[in-house]
C-alpha positions in Angstrom: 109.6 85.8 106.4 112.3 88.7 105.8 110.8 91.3 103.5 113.0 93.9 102.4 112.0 97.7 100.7 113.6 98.7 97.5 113.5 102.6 96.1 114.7 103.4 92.7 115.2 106.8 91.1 113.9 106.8 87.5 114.0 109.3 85.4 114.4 112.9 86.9 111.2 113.3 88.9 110.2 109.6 89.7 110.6 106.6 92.2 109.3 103.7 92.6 109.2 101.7 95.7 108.5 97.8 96.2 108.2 95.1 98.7 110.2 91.7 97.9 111.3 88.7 100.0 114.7 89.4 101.4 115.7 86.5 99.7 114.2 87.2 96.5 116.9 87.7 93.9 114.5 88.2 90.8 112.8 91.7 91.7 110.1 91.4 89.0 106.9 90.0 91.2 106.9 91.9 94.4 103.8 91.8 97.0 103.5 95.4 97.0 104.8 98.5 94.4 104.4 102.2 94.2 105.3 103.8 90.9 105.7 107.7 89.6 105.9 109.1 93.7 107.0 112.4 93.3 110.3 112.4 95.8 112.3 109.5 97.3 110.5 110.1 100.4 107.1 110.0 99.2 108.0 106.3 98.2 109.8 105.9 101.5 107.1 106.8 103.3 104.4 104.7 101.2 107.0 101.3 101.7 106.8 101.9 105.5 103.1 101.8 105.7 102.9 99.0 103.7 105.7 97.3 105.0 103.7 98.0 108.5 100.1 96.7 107.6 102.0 93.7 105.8 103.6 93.1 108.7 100.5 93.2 110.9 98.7 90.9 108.4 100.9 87.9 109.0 101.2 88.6 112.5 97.3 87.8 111.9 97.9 84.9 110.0 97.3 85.7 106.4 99.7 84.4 103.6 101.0 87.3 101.7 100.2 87.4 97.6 102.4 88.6 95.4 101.3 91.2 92.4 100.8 88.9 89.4 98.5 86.6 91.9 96.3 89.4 92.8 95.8 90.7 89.1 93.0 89.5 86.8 94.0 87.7 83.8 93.1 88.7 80.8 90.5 87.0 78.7 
């Protein structure tokens, strides 16, 4: 599995980082997001650790979830 990191500026004084598959081409279910980081490399740095632990958890064997599968539903 490729994953890739995306960081977007928003607004003057916000990023927002997310994980995605590299092959993904619909950026609006990622496994992993961080909203409202203060600097570009606040979120940088955030993406690498996930990036790092997500990589280490299927290099232990465990399927990745995405966000929607991993919020409650509503009800």
């Amino acid at each position: 599995m490729k994953l890739k990191v995306r960081v977007v500026h928003y607004r003057h004084d916000c990023w927002y980082a997310d994980i995605d598959d590299a092959e993904d081409r619909q950026p609006d279910d990622p496994y992993w997001y961080a909203d409202g980081c203060g600097s570009q490399a606040e979120a940088i740095t955030l993406a690498c650790a996930q990036l790092a632990a997500l990589d280490q958890a299927v290099a232990a064997g465990t399927r990745l979830t995405r966000i929607s599968e991993v919020l409650p539903l509503a009800g």
